[in-house]
N, C-alpha and C positions, 0 to 999 in steps of 0.2 A: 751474427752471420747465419746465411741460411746453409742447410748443405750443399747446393750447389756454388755459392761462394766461397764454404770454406774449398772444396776441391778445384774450383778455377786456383786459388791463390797457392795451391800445393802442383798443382800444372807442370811437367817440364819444359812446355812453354812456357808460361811464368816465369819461371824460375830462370831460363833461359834470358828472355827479353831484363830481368832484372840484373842479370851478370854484363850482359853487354850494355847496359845502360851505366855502367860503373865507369867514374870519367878516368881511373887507368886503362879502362879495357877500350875503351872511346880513344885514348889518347893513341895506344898499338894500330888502333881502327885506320887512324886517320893516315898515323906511318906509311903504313900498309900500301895506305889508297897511292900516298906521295911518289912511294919507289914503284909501285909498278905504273903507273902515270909515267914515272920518269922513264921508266925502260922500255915503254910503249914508244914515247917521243924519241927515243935515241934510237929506236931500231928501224923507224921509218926509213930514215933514208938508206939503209943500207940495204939490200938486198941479199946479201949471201945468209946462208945457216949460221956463220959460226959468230954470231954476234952472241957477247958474254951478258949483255947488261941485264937479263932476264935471269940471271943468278941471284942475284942482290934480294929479288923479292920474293925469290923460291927461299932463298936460306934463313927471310926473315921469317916465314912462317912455317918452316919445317917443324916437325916432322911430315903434318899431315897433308902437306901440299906435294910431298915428295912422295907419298905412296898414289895419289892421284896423278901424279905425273907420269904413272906406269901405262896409263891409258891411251889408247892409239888416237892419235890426232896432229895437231899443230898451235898456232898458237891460241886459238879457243879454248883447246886443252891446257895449256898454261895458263889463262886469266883464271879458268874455272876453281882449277887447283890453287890459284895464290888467294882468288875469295874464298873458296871456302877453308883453306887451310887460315887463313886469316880470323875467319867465325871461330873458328873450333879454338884457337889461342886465346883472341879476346874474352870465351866463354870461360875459359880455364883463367885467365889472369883476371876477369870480375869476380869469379866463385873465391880466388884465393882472396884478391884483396878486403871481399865482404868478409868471410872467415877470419882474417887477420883483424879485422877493425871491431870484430862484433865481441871479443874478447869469451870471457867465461859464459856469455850472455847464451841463451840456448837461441836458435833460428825459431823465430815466429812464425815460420809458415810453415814447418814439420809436426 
């Protein structure tokens, strides 16, 4: 490898795109997509604020969709925060499951 290959492959992008390509962190991915999908559809017809069903997919991706949801808006501010609260979990549940599976074995790209 050259040096610019070995530092692409050490990247926090790298690294990044290889945690979310891990098919547990894929699987939360997909969760994810489902329940807010679903409480997109249920809130259509309703009109008033107090519709709950956009609970569901803030709680599935808390914490970090719940500190973006301090931010002034409506519901754009809510999709924002459930994707990107959604990234930042699946990031962390690929790094653990790679961790978990790679045993005593050292990380190859450190």
């Amino acid at each position: 490898m050259t040096g610019t290959d070995a530092h692409a492959a050490r990247s926090p992008l790298h690294r990044l795109g290889r945690n979310l390509r891990n098919p547990f962190a894929l699987a939360y991915l997909a969760l994810c997509a489902a329940l807010l999908l679903w409480a997109i559809v249920v809130n259509i017809p309703d009109d008033s604020d107090g519709a709950m069903a956009a609970v569901i997919p803030l709680m599935a991706t808390a914490p970090a969709s719940l500190v973006l949801l301090a931010l002034p808006g409506g519901a754009a501010v809510l999709i924002v925060a459930v994707v990107l609260g959604a990234l930042v979990n699946a990031s962390v549940i690929g790094w653990c499951a790679r961790a978990l599976t790679r045993g005593n074995r050292p990380d190859a790209t450190r």
